[in-house]
C-alpha positions in Angstrom: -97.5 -31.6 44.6 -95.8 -34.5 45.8 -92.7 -34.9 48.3 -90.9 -35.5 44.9 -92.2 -32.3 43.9 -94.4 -34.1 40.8 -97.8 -33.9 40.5 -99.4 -36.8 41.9 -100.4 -39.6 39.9 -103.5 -42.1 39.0 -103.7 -45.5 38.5 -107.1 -47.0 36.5 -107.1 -50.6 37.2 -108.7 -53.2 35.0 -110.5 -56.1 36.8 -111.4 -59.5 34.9 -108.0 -60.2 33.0 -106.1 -58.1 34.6 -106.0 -58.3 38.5 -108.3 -60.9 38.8 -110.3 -64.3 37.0 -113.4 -65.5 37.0 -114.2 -69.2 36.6 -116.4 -69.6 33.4 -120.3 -68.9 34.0 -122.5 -72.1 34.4 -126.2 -72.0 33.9 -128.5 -73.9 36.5 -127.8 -76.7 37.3 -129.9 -79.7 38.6 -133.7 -80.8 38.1 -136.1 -78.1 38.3 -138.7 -78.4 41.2 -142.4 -77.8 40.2 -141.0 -75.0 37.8 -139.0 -72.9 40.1 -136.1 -71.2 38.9 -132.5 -72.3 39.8 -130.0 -69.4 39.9 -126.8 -70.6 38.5 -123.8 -70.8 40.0 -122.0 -68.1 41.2 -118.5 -67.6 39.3 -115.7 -67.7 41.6 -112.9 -65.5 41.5 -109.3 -66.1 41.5 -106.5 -64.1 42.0 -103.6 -62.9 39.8 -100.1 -63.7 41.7 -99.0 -61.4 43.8 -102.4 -59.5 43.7 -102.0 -59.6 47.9 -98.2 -57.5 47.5 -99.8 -55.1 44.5 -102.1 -54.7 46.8 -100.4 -53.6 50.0 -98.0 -51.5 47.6 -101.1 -49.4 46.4 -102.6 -49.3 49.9 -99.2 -48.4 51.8 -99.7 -44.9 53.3 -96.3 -43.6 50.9 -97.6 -44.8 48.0 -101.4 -43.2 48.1 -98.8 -40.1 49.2 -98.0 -39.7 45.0 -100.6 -42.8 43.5 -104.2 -42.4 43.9 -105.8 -45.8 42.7 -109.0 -46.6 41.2 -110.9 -49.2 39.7 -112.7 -49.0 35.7 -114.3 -52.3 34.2 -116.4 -52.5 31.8 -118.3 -55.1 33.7 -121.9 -54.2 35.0 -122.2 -53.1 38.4 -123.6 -56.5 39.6 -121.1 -58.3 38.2 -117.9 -56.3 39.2 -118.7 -56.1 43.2 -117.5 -60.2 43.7 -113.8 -58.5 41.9 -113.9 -55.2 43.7 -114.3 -56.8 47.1 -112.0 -59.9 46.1 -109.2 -57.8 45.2 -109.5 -54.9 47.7 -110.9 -56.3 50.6 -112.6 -55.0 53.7 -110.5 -51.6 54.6 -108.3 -52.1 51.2 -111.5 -50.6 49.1 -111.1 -47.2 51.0 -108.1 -46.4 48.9 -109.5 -46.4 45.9 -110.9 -42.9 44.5 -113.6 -44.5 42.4 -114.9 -47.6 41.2 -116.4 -47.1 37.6 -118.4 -49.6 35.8 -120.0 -50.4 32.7 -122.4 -47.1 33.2 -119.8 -45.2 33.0 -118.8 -46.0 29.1 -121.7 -43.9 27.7 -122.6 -46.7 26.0 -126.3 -46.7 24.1 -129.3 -49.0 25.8 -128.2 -51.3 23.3 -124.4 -51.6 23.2 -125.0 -51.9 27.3 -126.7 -54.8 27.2 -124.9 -56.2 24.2 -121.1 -57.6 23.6 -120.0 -54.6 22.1 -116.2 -53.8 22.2 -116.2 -50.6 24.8 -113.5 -48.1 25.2 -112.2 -46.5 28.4 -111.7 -43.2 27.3 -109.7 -41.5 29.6 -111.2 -37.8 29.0 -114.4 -39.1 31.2 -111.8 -39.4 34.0 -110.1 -36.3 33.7 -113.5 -34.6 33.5 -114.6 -36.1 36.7 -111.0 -35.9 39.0 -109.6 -32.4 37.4 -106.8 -32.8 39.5 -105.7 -35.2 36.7 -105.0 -35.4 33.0 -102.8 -37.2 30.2 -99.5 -36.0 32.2 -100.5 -38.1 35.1 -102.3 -41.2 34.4 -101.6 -44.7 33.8 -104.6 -47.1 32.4 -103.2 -50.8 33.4 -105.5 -52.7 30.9 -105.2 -55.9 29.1 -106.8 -55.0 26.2 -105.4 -52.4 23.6 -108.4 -51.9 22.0 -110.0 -50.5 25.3 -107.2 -48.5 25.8 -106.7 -47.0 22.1 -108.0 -43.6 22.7 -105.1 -42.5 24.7 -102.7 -45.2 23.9 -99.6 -43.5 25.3 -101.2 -43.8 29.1 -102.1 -47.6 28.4 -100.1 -50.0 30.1 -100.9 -53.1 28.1 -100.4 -56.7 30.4 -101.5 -59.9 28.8 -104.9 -61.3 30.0 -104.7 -63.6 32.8 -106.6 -66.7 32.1 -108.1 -69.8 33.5 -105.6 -71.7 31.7 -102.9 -69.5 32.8 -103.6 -70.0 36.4 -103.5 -73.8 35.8 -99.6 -73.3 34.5 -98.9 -71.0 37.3 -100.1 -73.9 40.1 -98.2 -76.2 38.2 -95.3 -74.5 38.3 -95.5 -74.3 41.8 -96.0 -77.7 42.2 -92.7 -78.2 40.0 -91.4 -76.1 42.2 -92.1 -77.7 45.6 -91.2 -80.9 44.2 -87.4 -79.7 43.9 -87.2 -78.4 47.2 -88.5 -81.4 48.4 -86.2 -83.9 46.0 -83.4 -81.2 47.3 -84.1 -82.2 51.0 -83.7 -85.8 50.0 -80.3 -85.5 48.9 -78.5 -84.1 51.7 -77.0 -87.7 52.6 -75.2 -87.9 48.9 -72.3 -87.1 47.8 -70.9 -84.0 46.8 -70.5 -84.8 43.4 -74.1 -86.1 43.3 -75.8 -83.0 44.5 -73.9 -80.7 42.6 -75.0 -82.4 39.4 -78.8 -81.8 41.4 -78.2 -78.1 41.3 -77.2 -77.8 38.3 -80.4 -79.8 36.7 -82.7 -77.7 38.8 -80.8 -74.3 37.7 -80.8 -75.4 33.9 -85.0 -76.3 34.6 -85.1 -72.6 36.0 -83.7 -71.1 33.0 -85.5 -73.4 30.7 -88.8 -71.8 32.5 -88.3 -68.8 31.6 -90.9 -66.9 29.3 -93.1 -64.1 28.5 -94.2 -62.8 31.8 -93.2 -65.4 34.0 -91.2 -65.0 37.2 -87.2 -65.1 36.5 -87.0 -68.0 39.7 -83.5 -65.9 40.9 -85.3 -65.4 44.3 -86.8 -68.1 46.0 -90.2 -65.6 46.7 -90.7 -65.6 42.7 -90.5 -69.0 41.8 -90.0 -69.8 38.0 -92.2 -69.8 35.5 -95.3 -67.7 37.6 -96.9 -65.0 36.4 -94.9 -61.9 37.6 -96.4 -59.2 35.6 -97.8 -57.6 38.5 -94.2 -57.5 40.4 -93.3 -55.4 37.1 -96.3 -53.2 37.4 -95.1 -51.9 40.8 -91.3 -51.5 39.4 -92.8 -49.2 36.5 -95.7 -47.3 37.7 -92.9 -46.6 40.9 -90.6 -45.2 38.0 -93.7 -42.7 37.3 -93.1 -41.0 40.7 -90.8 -38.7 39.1 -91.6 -38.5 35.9 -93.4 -35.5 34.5 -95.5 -36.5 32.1 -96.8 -40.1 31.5 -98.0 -40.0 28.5 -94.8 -38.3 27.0 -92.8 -41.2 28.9 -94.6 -44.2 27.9 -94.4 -42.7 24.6 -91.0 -42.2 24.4 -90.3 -46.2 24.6 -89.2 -46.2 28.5 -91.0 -49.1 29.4 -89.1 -51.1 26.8 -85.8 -49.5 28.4 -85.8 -50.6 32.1 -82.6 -49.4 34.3 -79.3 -51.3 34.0 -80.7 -52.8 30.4 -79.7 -52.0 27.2 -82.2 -50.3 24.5 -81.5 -52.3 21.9 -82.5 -55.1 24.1 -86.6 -54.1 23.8 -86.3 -54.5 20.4 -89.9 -54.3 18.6 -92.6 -57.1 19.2 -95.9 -57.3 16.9 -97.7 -53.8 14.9 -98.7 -52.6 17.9 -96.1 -50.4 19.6 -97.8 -47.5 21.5 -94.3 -46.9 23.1 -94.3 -50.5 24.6 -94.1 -53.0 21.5 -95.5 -55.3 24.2 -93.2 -55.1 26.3 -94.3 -58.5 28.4 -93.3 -60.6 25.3 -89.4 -60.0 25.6 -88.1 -62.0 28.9 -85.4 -59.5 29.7 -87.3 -56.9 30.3 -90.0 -58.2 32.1 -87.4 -59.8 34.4 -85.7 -56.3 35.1 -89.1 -54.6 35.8 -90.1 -57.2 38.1 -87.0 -57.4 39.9 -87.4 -53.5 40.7 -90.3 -54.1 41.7 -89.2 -56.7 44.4 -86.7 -53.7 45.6 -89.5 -51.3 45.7 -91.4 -53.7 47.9 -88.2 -54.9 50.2 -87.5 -51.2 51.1 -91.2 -50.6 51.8 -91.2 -53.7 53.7 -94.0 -55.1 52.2 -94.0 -58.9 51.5 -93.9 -60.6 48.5 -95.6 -63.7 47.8 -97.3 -65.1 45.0 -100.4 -66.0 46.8 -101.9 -68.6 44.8 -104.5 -71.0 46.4 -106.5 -73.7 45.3 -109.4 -71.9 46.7 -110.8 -67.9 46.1 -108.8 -65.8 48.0 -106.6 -63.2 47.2 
């Protein structure tokens, strides 16, 4: 047990999607000399924001005190090592329990090497770590269909994509440009720059949507990704709480503290307990912003961490 007398909790990670993105694969490229083969490309891999803070958060020694963390793609083992080793570099990678891979979907010879849909059924976990079971395990997964065998311990996040991560850097270009108009304006007139702060606050609101940050602290600027930021403030709610499944289940991510129920109201056939969640604003804000609290009183710093080049 736990120092909040709970039992102690697991975490299954998704990679491509969810933590991570991989730039699209490109065949060889180039002439071919006297008929050698050109490898192609390696695909580079790029961060979700705030994949540096989720990771700290699962790494801090109080949280592996109640979380233990691991890692279940559906991804060949070749392929996943370049996302394993981006998102939990170095020393990071000792925290997690396990690393599972395609080869650990009991797919056929056939559905291994084809694009069949898989499932990440949960059981094969709780077989291998007996420790753990339905009453203790979240699956963070962007895909429902993966997840639909025990759908009560799925929390669902929307796939990152390419495209995504092209709206998030331009958001934070939006972003720096105000700060930088705001340093401009210093010399004006009072009038003048409070018509300047109110044009910025009204483009903050405006940039508010599905998963993106709520821009109400200047470490989560608006209109970025913050679904991870929201991932720490619920799977920190599971701490305490007895049973996951029966939790999720019983509509509590749609209910975040200090927000009313009626507020989650019910988004698309698909409701698993969560009526996905990430597509109603106010509650993503309210689980990301207790998420930031989490992290303030751990100390841990938040930062979006997005760069033009692959690192986390």
């Amino acid at each position: 047990m736990t120092s909040s007398s709970q039992p102690k909790k697991l975490v299954v990670l998704d990679l491509n999607g969810t933590l991570v993105v991989r730039s699209k694969f490109e065949g060889s490229k180039g002439p071919r000399m006297r008929g050698a083969y050109v490898p192609p490309a390696p695909r580079v891999v790029y961060s979700r924001p705030y994949l540096r803070t989720f990771r700290k958060f699962l790494t801090h020694p109080s949280t592996r005190a109640w979380l233990d963390s691991m890692v279940w793609s559906s991804a060949q083992p070749k392929s996943i090592e370049s996302m394993v080793a981006h998102a939990f570099p170095g020393d990071a990678r000792q925290a997690l329990t396990a690393v599972w891979t395609r080869d650990d979907m009991g797919l056929t010879q056939q559905e291994y090497y084809s694009k069949t849909q898989t499932t990440k059924d949960l059981e094969k976990v709780w077989q291998a770590m007996r420790r753990h079971s339905g009453k203790t395990t979240v699956l963070v997964d962007d895909s429902v269909l993966k997840a639909h065998t025990q759908p009560f311990n799925h929390l669902c996040l929307p796939e990152y994509t390419l495209e995504t991560r092209d709206a998030d850097i331009a958001a934070i270009a939006r972003g720096k440009h105000r700060k930088t108009k705001d340093k401009t304006t210093r010399a004006v007139t009072k009038d003048a720059l409070d018509e300047l702060v109110s044009s910025m606050q009204a483009a903050t609101i405006s940039g508010n949507h599905n998963v993106d940050a709520p821009g109400k602290d200047g470490r989560v600027p608006a209109g970025v990704d913050a679904a991870l930021l929201a991932v720490v403030g619920i799977i920190s709610r599971l701490k305490d709480v007895r049973d996951v499944a029966a939790w999720i289940e019983g509509g509590n991510i749609m209910r975040p503290a200090g927000l009313k129920a009626d507020k989650g109201g019910s988004a698309g056939s698909i409701d698993h307990g969560q009526a996905m969640w990430f597509h109603n604003t106010e509650i993503v804000q309210a689980w990301a912003q207790e998420g930031v609290r989490v992290l303030d009183e751990m100390g841990i710093t938040v930062a979006q961490g997005i760069e033009a080049q692959a690192r986390a």
